[in-house]
Structures are given as structure tokens and as C-alpha cells.
C-alpha positions in Angstrom: -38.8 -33.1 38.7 -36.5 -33.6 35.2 -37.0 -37.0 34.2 -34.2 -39.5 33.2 -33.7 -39.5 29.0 -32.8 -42.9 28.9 -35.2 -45.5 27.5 -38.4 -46.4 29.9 -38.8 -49.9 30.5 -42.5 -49.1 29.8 -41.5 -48.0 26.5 -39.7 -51.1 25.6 -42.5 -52.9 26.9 -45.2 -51.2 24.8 -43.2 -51.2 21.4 -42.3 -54.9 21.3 -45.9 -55.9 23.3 -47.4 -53.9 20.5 -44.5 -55.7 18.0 -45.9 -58.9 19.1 -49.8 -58.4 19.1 -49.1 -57.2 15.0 -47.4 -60.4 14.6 -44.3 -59.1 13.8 -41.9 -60.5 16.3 -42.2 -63.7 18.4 -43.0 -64.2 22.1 -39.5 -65.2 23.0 -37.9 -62.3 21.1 -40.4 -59.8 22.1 -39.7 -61.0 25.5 -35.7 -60.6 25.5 -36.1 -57.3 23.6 -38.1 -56.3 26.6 -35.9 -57.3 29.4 -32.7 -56.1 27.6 -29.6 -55.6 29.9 -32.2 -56.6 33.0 -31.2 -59.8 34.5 -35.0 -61.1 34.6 -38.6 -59.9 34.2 -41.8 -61.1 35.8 -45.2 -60.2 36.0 -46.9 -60.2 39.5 -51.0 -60.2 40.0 -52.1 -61.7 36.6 -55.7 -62.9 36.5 -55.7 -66.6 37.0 -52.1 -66.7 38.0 -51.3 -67.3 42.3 -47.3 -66.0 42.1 -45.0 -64.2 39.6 -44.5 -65.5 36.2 -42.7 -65.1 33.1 -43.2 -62.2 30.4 -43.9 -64.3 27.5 -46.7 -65.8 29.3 -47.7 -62.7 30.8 -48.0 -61.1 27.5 -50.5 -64.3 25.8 -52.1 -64.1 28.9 -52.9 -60.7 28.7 -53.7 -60.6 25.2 -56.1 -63.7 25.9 -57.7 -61.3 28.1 -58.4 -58.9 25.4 -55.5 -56.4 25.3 -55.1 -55.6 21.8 -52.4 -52.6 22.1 -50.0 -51.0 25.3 -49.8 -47.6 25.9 -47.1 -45.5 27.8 -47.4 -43.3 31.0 -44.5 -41.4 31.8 -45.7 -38.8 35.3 -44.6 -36.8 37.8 -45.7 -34.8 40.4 -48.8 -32.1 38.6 -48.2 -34.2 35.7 -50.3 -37.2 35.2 -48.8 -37.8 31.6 -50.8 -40.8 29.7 -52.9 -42.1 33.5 -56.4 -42.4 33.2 -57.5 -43.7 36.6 -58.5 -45.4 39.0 -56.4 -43.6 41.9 -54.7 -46.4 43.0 -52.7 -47.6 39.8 -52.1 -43.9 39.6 -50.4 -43.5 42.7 -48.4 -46.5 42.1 -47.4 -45.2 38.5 -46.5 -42.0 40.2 -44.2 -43.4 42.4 -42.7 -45.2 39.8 -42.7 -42.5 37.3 -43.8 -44.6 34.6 -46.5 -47.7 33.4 -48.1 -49.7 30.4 -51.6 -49.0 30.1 -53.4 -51.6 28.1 -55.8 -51.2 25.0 -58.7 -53.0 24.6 -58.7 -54.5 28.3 -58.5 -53.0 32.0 -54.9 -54.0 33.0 -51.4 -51.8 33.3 -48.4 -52.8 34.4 -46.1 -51.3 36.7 -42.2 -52.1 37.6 -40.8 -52.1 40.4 -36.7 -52.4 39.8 -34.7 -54.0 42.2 -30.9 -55.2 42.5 -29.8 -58.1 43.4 -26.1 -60.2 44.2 -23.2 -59.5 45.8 -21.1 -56.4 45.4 -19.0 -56.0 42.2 -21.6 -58.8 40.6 -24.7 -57.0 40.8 -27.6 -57.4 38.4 -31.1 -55.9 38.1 -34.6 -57.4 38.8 -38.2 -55.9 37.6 -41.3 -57.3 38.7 -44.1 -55.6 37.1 -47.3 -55.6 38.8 -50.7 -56.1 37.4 -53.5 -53.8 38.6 -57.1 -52.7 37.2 -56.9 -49.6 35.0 -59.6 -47.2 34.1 -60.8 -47.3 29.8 -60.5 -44.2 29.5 -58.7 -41.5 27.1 -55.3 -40.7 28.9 -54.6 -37.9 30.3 -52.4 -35.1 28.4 -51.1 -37.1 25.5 -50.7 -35.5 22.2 -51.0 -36.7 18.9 -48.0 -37.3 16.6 -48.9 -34.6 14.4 -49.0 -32.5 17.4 -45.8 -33.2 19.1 -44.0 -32.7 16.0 -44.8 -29.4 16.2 -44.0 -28.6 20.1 -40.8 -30.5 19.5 -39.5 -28.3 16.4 -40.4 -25.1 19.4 -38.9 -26.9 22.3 -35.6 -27.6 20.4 -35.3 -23.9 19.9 -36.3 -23.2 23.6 -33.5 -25.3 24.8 -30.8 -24.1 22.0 -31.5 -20.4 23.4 -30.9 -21.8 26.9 -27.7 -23.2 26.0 -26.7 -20.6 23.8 -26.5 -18.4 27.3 -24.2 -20.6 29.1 -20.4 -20.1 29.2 -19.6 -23.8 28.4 -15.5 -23.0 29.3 -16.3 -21.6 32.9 -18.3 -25.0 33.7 -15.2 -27.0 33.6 -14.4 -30.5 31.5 -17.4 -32.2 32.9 -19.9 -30.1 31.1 -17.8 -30.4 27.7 -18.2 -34.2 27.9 -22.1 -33.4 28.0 -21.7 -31.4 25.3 -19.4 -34.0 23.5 -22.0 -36.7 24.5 -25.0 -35.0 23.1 -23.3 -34.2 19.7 -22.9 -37.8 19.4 -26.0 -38.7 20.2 -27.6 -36.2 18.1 -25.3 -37.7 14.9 -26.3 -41.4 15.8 -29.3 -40.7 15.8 -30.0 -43.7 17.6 -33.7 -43.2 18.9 -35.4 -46.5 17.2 -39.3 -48.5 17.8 -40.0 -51.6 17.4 -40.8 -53.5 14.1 -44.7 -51.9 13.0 -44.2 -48.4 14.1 -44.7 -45.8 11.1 -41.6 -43.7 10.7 -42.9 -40.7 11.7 -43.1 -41.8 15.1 -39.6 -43.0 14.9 -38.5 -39.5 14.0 -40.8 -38.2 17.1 -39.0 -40.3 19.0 -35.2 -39.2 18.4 -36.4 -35.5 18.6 -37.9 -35.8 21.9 -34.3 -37.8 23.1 -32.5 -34.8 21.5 -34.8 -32.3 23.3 -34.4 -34.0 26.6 -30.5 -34.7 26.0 -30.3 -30.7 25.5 -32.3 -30.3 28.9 -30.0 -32.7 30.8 -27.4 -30.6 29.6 -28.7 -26.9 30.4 -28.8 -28.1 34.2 -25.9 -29.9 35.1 -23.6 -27.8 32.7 -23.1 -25.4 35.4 -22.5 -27.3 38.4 -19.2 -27.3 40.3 -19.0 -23.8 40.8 -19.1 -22.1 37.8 -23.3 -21.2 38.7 -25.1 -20.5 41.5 -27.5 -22.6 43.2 -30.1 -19.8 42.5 -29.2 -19.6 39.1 -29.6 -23.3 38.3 -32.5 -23.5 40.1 -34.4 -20.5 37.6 -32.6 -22.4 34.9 -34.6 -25.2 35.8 -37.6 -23.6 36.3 -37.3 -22.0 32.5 -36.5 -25.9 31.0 -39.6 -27.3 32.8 -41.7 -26.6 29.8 -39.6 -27.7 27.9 -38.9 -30.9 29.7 -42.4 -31.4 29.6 -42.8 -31.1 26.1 -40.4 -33.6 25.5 -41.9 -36.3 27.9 -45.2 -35.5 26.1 -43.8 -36.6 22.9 -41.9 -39.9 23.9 -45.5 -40.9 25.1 -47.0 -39.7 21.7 -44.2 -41.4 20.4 -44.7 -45.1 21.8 -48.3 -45.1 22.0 -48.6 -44.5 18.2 -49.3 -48.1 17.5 -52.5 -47.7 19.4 -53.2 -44.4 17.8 -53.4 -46.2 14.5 -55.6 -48.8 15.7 -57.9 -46.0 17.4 -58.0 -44.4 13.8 -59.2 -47.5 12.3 -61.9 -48.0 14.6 
């Protein structure tokens, strides 16, 4: 399984969650940042609470239960990136392919997207439900430091992939990936919330690069131009690579609470 580049909505809710905790945004705004293009956002099983509620009250509430920090899980099938148990908020993170894990208190949160309205008017729901989570180190995550460094390999990984295909033989549609990525790369447009040290910023954008490059490398050749077979061992040779990448978005967003493990 290659997982989708674009932003998690576990990531956005562990940067501005941790945004908020450091007192550098407000409930309201950390709130809107969180919910971004969605139409609405609730928060389903809270302690205390019999129904769905809001996110702003979600997140005090939470935070008067002792979270102090959100973490990021991003898995897949073999791949239990940033779980830590117990099997059930597992499977449900699985499923979803991604969570916030709290710090400092045994609660995650995972969404579960929906649409909603009529055709041509449609908007998007996410109810995120609250379930028990293990205290325990998660699984797989790598330091900062240390996805720095499989990044800077990874790039070159995917470069040598690309580097192989024969870009005019896979028609327009894989020169507007290519076109796409290069602007991407230039924007540069990877950013955390307020709080976050820069090197984590820069971990970020790298990992989006890495995974952009990925994307590319196996959808480049379809229409024709390479066989099944072919795109199929292609995508067996990105998987490390794609798994490197994940690795560090994860690294990435939880380096708020690697900070306040440091100052423990």
C-alpha cells in the first residue's frame, strides 16, 4: 500500500493540538486550522460526554484529562507506524490509516470521513472517535536526527527510479506530474504549526518531496507506455522508500512531544 502525500488530518490535528497546549494559538483558531476545508469536526466517545461534540471542547476536555502533547500514527498493513496498543484502537487506526495518539494521558483519536449533501454541493464530515490507548513508546518512529538522514538516502533512491523512466513515452499525463512536483518542490510549501523547531519543518517538506517523487515513479507509466508487471516491481523497489518517507512525516509532527520527552 502507497499512502496518499497530502496532509493527514491527524497531522493537522497534532500540530495545532500541540500549538494550542504551548499556548501559542487559541482554541477557536486551533480549532479552524484543524478542520480546514472540512465542513465540520466532532469528537465522538469523550469521557464525561453522552453524544458528539465540538473540537474546541474536545481538545480542553482532553487536556483537562491530562494530555499534554499529540502524537501521529500514519499505518498500513505490516506497518504499524507510531501505534502502541491496545489491539483494538489499532485495528481501528489501521483501517483508517491514520490517528492522534495522546501524551501524558490514555486517549487517541480516530476519523472517520464522511460526505454529505446533495450532488454538485457536497461537503465533507469527520467524526473522530475517542478510544483507550496503550502508554507506551510507539512503534517504528524515528527521531528527527534520524530521519534526516534516511530522507537525504531516500531522495536519491527515488531520483535513480525516476532517472530510468522514459518520461516522453508515458504521455502528457505523467509530464503534468512531473510539472506538478517541480512546483511543489520550489514552493516549498511543507509548513507546522506555530512551536515547532525548524528542523522539523525542514523534515517535513523533505518527506513531501520524497513521497511526491514516489507518487510520480508509479503512475508515470500508466496508460500504456509500462506493463502491469513492470509497475508492479517498480512498486515493489519504491516501498522502502515510501516507507521512509511515512516514517519521517511521523517524526516530523510528533517532534513537539519529542521535545517535551527530552525535557523530562
Amino acid at each position: 500500500m502507497i499512502s496518499d502525500p497530502s496532509e493527514p488530518r491527524s497531522g493537522r490535528l497534532a500540530m495545532w493540538g500541540n500549538a494550542l497546549l504551548a499556548g501559542r494559538v487559541s482554541p477557536d483558531d486551533a480549532a479552524g486550522a484543524i478542520t480546514g476545508d472540512d465542513a465540520v469536526h466532532r469528537v465522538r466517545g469523550l469521557p464525561g460526554e453522552p453524544g458528539p461534540v465540538g473540537l474546541t471542547l474536545a481538545l480542553g476536555r482532553l487536556r483537562g484529562l491530562g494530555v499534554t502533547g499529540w502524537r501521529v500514527a500514519l499505518p498500513v498493513p505490516g506497518h504499524p507506524l507510531g501505534l502502541s496498543g491496545p489491539a483494538e484502537f489499532n485495528a481501528r487506526a489501521l483501517a483508517a490509516a491514520e490517528a492522534a495518539v495522546g501524551f501524558g494521558a490514555p486517549y487517541g483519536l480516530v476519523p472517520e470521513v464522511s460526505g454529505a449533501g446533495p450532488a454538485g454541493d457536497r461537503h465533507v464530515e469527520v467524526v473522530w472517535e475517542c478510544l483507550p490507548v496503550r502508554e507506551a513508546h510507539p512503534a517504528d518512529v524515528p527521531s528527527l536526527g534520524e530521519a534526516e538522514r534516511e530522507l537525504a538516502e531516500g531522495l536519491r533512491e527515488a531520483t535513480l527510479v525516476l532517472s530510468r523512466l522514459d518520461v516522453a513515452a508515458s504521455g502528457p499525463a505523467a509530464e503534468a506530474a512531473i510539472d506538478a512536483y517541480r512546483a511543489r518542490a520550489e514552493a516549498g510549501t511543507a509548513a507546522l504549526a506555530p512551536g515547532y523547531p525548524p528542523r522539523a519543518v525542514r523534515v517535513l517538506e523533505l518527506a513531501g518531496r520524497v513521497g511526491s517523487l514516489v507518487t510520480l515513479a508509479l503512475t508515470s507509466g500508466h496508460g500504456g507506455a509500462v506493463s502491469a508487471s513492470e509497475m508492479a516491481a517498480r512498486g515493489e523497489a519504491l516501498r522502502p522508500v515510501e516507507r521512509v518517507a511515512r516514517r519521517a512525516r511521523v517524526a516530523a509532527y510528533n517532534a513537539y512531544v519529542e521535545e517535551l520527552e527530552r525535557g523530562r
